[in-house]
N, C-alpha and C positions, 0 to 999 in steps of 0.2 A: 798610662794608656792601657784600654784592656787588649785582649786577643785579637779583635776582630782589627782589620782594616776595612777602611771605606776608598771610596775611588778619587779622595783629593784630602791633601793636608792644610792642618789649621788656616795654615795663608793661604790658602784658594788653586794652589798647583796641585797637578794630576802627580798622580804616581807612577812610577815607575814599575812596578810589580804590580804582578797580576794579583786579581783580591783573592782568590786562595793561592799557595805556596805549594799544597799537594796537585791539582791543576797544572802548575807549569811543571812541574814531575813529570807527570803522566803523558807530557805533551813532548818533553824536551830527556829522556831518561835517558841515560849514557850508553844502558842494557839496552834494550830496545826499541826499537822504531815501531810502533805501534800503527796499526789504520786505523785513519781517522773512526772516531765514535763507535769503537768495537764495545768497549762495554754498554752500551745501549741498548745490546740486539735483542730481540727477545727468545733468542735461538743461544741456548747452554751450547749445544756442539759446534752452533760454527763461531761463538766466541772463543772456544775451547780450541779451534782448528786455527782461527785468526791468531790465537797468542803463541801457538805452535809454530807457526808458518814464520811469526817477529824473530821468535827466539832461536830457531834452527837458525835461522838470514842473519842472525846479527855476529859480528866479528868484532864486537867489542864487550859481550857478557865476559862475566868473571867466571862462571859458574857454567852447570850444566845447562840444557836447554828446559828443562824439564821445571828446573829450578828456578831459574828466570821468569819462567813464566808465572810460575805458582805466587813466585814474589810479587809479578806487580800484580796478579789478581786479587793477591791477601792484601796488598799496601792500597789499592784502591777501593775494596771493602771496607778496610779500616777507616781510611780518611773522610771518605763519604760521613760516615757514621752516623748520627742522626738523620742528616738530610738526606739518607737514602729510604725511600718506603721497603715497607716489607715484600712485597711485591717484587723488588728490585732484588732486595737482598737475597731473597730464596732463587734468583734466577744465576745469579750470579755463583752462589754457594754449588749449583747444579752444575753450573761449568768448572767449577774444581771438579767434583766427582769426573766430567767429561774430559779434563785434562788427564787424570789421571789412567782413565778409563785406554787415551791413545797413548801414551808413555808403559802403559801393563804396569802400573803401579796399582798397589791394593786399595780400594776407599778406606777412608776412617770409616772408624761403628761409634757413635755415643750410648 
């Protein structure tokens, strides 16, 4: 069987799992409680202010708030991966910079 799932097995029954694994992550994370369709927005600062707001709220991160956040922003970057246009991806890269920007953490430089 390759990587991919489909929405029924061989013998014709549905699945149980949703057909990405990083999707029910990002829906169900232990760290935070995310609003719905935050990474969508096409506003870096108020995704930036939205993952802020999960991550100070939430009373089960392991970690800082700051850190929490940066994690599922990078872990839903990553996962996206190809299926994210570039378009997507520089907005989203834009809201690290904005996380950062409210935590007074320094930008990366490449």
């Amino acid at each position: 069987m390759t990587g991919k799932t489909s929405g029924t097995r061989k013998d014709g029954t549905a699945r149980s799992q949703p057909k990405r694994w990083s999707d029910k992550v990002t829906q169900t994370s232990d760290a935070l409680d995310l609003e719905p369709d935050v990474f969508k927005g096409d506003d870096p600062k108020a995704i930036a202010q939205s993952l802020k707001r999960s991550a100070e709220a939430s009373d089960r991160r392991k970690s800082e708030p700051f850190r929490s956040a940066m994690s599922m922003l990078t872990f839903y970057i990553n996962r996206a991966g190809k299926n994210l246009p570039q378009s997507r991806v520089r907005i989203l890269e834009e809201a690290k910079d904005a996380l950062r920007d409210l935590y007074d953490r320094p930008r990366r430089r490449w």
